[in-house]
C-alpha positions, -999 to 999 in steps of 0.1 A, spaced: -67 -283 -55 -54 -315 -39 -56 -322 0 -21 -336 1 -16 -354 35 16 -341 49 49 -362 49 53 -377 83 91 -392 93 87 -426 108 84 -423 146 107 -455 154 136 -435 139 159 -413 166 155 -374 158 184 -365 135 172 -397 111 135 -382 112 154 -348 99 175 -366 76 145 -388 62 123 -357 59 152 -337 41 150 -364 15 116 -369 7 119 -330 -1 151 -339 -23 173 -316 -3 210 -315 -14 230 -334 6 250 -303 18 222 -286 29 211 -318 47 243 -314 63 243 -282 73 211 -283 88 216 -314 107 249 -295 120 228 -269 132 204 -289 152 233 -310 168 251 -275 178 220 -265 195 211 -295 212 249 -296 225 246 -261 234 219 -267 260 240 -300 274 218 -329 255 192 -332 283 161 -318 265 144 -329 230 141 -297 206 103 -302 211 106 -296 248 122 -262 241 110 -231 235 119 -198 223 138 -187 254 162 -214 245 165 -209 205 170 -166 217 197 -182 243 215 -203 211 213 -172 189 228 -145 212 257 -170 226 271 -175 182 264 -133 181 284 -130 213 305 -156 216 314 -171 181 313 -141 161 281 -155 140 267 -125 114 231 -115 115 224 -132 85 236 -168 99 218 -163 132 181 -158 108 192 -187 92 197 -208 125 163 -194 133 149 -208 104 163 -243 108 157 -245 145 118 -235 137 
């Protein structure tokens, strides 16, 4: 079995062009790239733009999660799959 060195984005690039760059080296549709990029904005905008996602943990993703369940009418099945984008 190979020992395939793992895809690193380049570092000079701002966040949502690191997601966007690693999307396409996996060959991602471009709707899902979309869709997940959406996601990411929403919950950076959700916690006012002042933290990286890397400085947040899961108090903030649970935060995210229970504000589109309570407040945007989100189903269950959305909210797992925002927990799997956000992870």
């Amino acid at each position: 079995m190979e020992n395939k060195e793992k895809f690193r984005p380049d570092p000079q690039l701002r966040l949502m062009d690191q997601v966007r760059q690693v999307m396409r080296y996996h060959h991602y549709a471009y709707r899902i790239e979309k869709m997940y990029c959406d996601w990411i904005v929403r919950y950076i905008k959700f916690h006012g733009d002042k933290k990286h996602p890397r400085d947040m943990a899961k108090g903030e993703i649970e935060a995210f999660i229970s504000h589109l369940a309570t407040h945007e009418n989100v189903a269950a099945s959305t909210g797992c799959f925002v927990i799997f984008v956000l992870s």
